[in-house]
C-alpha positions as CSV (number, residue, x, y, z in Angstrom):
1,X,0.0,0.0,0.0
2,X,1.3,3.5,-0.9
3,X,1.2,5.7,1.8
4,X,1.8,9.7,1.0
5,X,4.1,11.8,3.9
6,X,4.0,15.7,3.7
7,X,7.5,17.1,4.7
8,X,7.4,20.5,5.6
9,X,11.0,21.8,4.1
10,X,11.4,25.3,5.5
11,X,13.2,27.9,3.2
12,X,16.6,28.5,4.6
13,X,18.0,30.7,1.6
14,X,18.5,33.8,3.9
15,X,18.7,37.6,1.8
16,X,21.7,39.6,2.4
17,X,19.4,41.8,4.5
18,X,18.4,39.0,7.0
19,X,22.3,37.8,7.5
20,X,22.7,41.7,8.4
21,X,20.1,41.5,10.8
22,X,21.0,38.4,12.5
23,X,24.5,39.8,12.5
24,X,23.9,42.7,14.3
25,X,21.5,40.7,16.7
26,X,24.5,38.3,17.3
27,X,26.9,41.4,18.4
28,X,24.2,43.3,20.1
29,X,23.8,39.8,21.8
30,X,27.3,39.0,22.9
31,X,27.7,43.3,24.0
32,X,24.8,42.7,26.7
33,X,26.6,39.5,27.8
34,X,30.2,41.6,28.0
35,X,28.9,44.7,29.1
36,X,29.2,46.4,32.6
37,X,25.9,47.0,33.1
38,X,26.3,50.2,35.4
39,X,28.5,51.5,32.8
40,X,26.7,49.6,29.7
41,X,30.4,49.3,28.1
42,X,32.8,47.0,27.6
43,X,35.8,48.2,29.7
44,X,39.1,49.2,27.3
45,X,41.0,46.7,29.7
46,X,38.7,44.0,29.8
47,X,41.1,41.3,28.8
48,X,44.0,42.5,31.2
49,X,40.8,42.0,34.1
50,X,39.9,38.9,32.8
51,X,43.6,37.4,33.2
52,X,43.8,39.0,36.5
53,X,40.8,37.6,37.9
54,X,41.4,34.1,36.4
55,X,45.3,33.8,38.0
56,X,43.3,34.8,41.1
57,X,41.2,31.8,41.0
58,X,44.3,29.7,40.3
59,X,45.9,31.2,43.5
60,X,43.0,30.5,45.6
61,X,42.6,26.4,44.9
62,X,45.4,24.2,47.2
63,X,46.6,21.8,44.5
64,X,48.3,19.2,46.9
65,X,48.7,16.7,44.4
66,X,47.4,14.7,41.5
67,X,46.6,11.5,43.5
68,X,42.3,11.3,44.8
69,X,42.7,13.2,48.8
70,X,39.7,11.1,49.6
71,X,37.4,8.4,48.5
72,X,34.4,9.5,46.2
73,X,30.8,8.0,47.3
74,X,28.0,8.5,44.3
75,X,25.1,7.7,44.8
76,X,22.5,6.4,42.0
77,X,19.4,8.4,42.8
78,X,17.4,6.9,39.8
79,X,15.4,6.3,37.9
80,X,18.0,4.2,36.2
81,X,21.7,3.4,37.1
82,X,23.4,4.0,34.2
83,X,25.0,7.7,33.7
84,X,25.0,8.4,30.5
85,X,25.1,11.6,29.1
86,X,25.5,14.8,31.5
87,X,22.5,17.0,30.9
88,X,22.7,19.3,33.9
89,X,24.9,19.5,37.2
90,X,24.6,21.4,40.2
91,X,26.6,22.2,43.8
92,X,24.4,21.8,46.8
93,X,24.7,25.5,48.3
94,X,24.7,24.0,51.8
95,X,27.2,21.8,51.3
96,X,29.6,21.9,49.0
97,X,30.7,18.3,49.0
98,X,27.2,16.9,47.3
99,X,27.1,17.7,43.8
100,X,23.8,16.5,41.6
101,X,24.6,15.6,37.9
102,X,21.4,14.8,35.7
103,X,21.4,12.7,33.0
104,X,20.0,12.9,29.7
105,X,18.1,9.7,30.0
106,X,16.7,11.0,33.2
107,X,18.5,9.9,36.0
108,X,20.0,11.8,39.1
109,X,23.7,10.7,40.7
């Protein structure tokens, strides 16, 4: 038996003037992500203060060595026990040392 399927095939041919647009969305985009938003510009320095603040968070970890400092418990909170793929992760604010990863087929660790 022949069976007839409509595809929808959107038109993706874009005119100059929509690549312009979506251009200037794109950097008006990344400018509110980048901005200081009391001065709404992007510091002249921003790159020497992004160096500086990332040596700062180097300083501030104690590497004491490459070897495990204590044994990791995880915990399979379900509803499966297989990982997976990492979907979503997040640091319990009360306690630092319990960490919640989510996995793409649904379960929690």
């Amino acid at each position: 038996p022949n069976k007839s399927v409509n595809l929808f095939v959107p038109d993706i041919e874009e005119s100059v003037l929509d690549r312009a647009e979506n251009s200037q969305a794109r950097r008006d985009h990344f400018f509110r992500l980048t901005r200081n938003p009391v001065t709404n510009s992007i510091p002249d320095n921003i790159r020497t203060l992004e160096l500086a603040y990332a040596k700062s968070l180097e300083n501030s970890f104690n590497y004491k060595s490459n070897t495990l400092q204590e044994e990791i418990e995880i915990i399979e909170a379900g509803p499966n026990d297989v990982g997976g793929r990492t979907r979503g992760l997040g640091v319990d604010s009360r306690n630092s040392n319990i960490i919640l990863a989510g996995g793409a087929s649904g379960g929690m660790w």
